[in-house]
TORPA-4810 file (N, C-alpha, C, O; in nm, 3 decimals):
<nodes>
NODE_1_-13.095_-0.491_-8.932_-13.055_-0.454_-8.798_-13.036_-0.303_-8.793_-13.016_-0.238_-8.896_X
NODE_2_-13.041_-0.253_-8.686_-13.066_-0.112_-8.652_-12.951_-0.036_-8.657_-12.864_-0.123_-8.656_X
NODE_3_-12.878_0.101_-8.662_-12.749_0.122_-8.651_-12.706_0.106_-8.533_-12.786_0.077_-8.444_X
NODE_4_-12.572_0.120_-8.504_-12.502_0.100_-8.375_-12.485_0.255_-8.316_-12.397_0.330_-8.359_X
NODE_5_-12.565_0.288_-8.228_-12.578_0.382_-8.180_-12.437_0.409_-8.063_-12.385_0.308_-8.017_X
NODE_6_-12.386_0.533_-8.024_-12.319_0.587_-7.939_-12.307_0.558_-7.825_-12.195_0.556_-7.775_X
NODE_7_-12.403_0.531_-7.763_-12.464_0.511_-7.653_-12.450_0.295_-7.618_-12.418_0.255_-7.506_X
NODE_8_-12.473_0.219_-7.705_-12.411_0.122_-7.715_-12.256_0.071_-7.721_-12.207_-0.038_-7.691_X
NODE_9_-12.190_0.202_-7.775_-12.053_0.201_-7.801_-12.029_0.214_-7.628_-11.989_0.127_-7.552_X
NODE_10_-12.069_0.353_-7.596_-12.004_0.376_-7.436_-12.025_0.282_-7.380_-11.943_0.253_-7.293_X
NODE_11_-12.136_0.194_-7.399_-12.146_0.071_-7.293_-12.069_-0.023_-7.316_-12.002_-0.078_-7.228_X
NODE_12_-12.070_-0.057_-7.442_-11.887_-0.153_-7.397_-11.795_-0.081_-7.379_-11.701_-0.161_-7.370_X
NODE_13_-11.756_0.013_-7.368_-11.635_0.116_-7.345_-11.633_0.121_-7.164_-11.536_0.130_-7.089_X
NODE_14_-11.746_0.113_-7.139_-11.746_0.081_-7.000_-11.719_0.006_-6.919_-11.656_0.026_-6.815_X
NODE_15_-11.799_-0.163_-6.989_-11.758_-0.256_-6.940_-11.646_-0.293_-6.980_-11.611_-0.390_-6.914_X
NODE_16_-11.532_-0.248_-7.095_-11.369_-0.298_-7.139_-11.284_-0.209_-7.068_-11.163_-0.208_-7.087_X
NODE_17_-11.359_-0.115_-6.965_-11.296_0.008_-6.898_-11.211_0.085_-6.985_-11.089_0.095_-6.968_X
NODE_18_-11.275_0.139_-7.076_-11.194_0.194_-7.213_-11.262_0.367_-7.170_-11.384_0.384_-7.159_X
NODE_19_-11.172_0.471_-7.153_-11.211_0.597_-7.169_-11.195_0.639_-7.286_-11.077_0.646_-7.321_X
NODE_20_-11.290_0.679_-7.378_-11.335_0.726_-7.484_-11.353_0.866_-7.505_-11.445_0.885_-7.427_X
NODE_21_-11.330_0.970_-7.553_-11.399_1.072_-7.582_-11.518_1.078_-7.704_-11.495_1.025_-7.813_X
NODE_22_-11.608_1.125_-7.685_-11.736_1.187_-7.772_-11.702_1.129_-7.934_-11.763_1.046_-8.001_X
NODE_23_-11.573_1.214_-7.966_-11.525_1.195_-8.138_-11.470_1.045_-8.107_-11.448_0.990_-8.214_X
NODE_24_-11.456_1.004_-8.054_-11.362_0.860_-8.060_-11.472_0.742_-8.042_-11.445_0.625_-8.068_X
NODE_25_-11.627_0.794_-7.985_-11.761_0.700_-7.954_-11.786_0.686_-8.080_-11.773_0.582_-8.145_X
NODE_26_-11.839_0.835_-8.136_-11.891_0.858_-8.278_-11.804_0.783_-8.388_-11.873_0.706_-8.453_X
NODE_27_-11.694_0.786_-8.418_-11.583_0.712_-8.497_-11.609_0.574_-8.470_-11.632_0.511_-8.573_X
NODE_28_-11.612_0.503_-8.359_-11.668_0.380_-8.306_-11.778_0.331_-8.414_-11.790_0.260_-8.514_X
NODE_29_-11.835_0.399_-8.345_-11.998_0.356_-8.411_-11.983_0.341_-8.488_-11.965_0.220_-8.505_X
NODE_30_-11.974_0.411_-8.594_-11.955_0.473_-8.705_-11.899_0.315_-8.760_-11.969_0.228_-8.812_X
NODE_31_-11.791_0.312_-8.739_-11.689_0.215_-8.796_-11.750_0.055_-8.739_-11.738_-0.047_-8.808_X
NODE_32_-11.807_0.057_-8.620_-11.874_-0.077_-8.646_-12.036_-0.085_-8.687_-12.119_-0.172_-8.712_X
NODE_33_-12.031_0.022_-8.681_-12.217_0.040_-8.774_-12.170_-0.021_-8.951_-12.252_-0.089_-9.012_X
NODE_34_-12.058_0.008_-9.006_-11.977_-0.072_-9.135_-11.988_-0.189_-9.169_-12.028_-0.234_-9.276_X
NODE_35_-11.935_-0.269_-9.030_-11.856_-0.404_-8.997_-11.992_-0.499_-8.943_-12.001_-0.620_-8.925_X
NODE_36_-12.090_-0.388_-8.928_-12.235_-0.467_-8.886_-12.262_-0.536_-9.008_-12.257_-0.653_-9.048_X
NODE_37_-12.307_-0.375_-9.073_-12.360_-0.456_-9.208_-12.342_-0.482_-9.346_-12.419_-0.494_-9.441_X
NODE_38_-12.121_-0.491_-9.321_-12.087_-0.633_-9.418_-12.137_-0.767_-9.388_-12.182_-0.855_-9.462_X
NODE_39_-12.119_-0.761_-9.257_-12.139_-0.922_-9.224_-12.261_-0.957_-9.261_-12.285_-1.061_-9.322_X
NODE_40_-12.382_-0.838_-9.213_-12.510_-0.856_-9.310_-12.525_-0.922_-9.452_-12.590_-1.020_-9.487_X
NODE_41_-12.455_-0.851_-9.511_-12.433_-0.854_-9.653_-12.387_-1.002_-9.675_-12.450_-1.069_-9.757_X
NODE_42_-12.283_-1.059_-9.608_-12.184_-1.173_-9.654_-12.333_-1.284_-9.638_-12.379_-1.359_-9.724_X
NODE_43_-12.390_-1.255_-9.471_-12.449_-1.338_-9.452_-12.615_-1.394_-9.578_-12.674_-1.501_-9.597_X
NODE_44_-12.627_-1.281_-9.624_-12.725_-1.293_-9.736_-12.682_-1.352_-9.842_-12.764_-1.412_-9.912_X
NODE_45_-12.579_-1.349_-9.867_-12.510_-1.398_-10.023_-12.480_-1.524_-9.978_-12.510_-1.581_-10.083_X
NODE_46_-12.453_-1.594_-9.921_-12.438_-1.732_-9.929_-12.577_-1.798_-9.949_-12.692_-1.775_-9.912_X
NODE_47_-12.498_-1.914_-10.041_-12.593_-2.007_-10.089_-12.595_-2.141_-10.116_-12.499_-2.194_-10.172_X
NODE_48_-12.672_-2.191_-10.089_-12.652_-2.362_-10.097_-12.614_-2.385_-10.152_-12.532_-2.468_-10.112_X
NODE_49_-12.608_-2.368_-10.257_-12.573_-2.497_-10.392_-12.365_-2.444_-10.354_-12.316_-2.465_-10.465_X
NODE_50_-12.300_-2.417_-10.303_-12.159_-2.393_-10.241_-12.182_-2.543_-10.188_-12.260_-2.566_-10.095_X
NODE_51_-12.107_-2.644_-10.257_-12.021_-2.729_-10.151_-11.978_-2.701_-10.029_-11.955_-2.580_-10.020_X
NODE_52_-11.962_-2.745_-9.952_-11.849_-2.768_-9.793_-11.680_-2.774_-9.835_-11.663_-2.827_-9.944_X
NODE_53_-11.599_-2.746_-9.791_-11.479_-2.752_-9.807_-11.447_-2.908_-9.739_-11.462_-2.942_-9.622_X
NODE_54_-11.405_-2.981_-9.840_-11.323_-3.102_-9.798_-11.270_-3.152_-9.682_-11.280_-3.263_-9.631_X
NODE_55_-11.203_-3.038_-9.644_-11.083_-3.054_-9.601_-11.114_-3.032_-9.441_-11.182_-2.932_-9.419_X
NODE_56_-11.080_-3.102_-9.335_-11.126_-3.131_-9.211_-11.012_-3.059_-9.109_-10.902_-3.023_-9.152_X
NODE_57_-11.046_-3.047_-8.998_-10.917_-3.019_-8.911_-10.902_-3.162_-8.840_-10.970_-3.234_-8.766_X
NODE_58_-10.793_-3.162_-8.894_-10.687_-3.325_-8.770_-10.644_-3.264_-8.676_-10.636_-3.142_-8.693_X
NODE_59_-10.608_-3.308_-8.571_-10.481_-3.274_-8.487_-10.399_-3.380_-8.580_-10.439_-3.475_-8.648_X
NODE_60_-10.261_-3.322_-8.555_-10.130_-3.335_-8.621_-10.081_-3.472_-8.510_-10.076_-3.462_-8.388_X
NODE_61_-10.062_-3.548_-8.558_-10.037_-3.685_-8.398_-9.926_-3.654_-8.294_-9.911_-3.706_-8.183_X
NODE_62_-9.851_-3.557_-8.351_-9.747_-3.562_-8.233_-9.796_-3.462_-8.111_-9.735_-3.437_-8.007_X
NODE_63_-9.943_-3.407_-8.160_-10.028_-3.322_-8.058_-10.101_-3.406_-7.965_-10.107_-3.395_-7.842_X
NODE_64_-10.188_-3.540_-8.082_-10.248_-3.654_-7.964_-10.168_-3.709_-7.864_-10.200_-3.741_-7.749_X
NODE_65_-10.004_-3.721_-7.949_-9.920_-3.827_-7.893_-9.911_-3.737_-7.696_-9.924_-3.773_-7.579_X
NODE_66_-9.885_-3.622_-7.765_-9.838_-3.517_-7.629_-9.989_-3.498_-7.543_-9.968_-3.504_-7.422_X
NODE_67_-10.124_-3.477_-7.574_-10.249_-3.451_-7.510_-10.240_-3.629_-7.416_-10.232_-3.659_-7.297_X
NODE_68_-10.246_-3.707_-7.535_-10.309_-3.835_-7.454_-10.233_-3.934_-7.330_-10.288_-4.012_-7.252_X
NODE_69_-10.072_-3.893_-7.346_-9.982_-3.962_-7.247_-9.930_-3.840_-7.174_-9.817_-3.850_-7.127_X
NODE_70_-9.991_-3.732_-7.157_-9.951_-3.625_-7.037_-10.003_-3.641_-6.906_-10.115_-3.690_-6.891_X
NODE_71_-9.926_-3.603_-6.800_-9.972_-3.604_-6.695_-10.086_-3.538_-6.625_-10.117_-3.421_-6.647_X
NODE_72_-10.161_-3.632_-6.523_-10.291_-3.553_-6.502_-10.240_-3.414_-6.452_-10.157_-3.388_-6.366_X
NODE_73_-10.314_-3.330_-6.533_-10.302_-3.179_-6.463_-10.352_-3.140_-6.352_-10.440_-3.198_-6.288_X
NODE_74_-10.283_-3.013_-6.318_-10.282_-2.993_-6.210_-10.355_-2.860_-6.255_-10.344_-2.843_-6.376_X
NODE_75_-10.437_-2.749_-6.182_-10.500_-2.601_-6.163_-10.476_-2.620_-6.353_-10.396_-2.547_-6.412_X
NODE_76_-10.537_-2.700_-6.407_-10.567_-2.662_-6.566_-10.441_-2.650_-6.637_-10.440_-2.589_-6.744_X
NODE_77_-10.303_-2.717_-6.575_-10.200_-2.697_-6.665_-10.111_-2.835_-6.660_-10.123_-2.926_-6.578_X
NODE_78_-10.046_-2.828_-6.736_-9.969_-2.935_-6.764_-9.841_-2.951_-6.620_-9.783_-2.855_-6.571_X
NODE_79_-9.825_-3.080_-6.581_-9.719_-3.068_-6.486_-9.544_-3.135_-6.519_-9.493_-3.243_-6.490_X
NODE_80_-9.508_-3.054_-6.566_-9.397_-3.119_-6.599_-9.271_-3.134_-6.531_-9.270_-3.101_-6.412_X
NODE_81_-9.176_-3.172_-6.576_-8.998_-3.174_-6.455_-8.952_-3.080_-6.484_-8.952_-3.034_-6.598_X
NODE_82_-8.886_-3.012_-6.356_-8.782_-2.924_-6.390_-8.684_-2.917_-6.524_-8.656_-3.007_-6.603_X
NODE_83_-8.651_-2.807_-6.523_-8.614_-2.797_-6.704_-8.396_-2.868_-6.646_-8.322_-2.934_-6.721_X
NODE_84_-8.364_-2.825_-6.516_-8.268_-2.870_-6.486_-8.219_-3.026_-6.516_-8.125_-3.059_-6.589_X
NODE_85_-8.325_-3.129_-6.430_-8.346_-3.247_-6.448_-8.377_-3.334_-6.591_-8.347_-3.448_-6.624_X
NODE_86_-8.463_-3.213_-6.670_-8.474_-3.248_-6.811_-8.355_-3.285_-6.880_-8.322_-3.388_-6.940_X
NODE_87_-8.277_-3.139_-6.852_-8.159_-3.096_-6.974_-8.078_-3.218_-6.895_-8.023_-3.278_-6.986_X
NODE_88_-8.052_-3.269_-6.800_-7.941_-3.329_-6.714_-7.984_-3.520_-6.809_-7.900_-3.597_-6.855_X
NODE_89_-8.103_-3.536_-6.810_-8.119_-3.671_-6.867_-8.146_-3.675_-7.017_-8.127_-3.779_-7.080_X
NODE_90_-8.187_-3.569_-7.072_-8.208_-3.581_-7.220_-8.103_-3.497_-7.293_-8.110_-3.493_-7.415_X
NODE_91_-7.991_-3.421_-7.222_-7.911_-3.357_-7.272_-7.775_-3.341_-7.232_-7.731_-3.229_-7.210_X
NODE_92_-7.682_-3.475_-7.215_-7.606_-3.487_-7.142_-7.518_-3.356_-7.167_-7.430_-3.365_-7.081_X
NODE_93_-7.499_-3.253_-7.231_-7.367_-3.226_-7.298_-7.400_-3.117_-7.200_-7.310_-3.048_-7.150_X
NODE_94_-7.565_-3.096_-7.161_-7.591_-2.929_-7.134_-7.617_-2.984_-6.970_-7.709_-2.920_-6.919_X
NODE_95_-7.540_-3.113_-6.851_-7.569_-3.136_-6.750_-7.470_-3.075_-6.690_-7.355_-3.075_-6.732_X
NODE_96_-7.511_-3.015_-6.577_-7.447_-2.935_-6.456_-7.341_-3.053_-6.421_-7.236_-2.989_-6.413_X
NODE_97_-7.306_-3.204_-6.394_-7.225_-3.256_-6.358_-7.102_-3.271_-6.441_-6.990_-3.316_-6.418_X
NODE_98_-7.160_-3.218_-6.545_-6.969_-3.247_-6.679_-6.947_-3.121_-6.705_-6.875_-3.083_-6.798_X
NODE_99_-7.021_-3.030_-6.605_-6.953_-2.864_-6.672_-6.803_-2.911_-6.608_-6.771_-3.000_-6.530_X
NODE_100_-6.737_-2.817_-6.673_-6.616_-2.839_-6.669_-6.488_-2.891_-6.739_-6.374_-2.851_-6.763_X
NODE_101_-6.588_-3.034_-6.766_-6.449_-3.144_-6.790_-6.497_-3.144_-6.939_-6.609_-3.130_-6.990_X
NODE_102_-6.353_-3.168_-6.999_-6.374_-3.214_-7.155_-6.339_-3.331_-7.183_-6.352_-3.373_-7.298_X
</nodes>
């Protein structure tokens, strides 16, 4: 792959609305013209005969337990009860009706 020219740098600097000066493009480059071609590098050195790692990602169940019996969402988020009403039934000690009394 080709180096990472200056001129590529300003253009994402543009589109991340990042003001850059000249020494700070060049330093850019520079520094991901590096990061280009380690990954080059990594990507050449691997080799088949490397096993797969075992080891899988689970979700942890008390993540299914919480994904699969949640309420249908609403605008992409979870809809839950007021934290008032929460603390008042799952936390008697912390309910607005026994402040006060001991």
């Amino acid at each position: 792959m080709s180096a990472i020219t200056t001129e590529q740098v300003k253009h994402l600097a543009e589109l991340a609305r990042i003001e850059m000066t000249e020494d700070e493009l060049n330093a850019m480059a520079a520094e991901l013209d590096i990061i280009v071609s380690s990954m080059e590098h990594l990507s050449e050195t691997v080799t088949p005969d490397i096993p797969r790692p075992a080891i899988r990602f689970r979700f942890r169940t008390s993540c299914v337990k919480m994904l699969w019996g949640r309420p249908s969402p609403r605008k992409r988020r979870f809809q839950v009860p007021p934290m008032r009403r929460m603390a008042n039934s799952a936390c008697p000690q912390f309910s607005t009706k026994t402040k006060g009394k001991t």
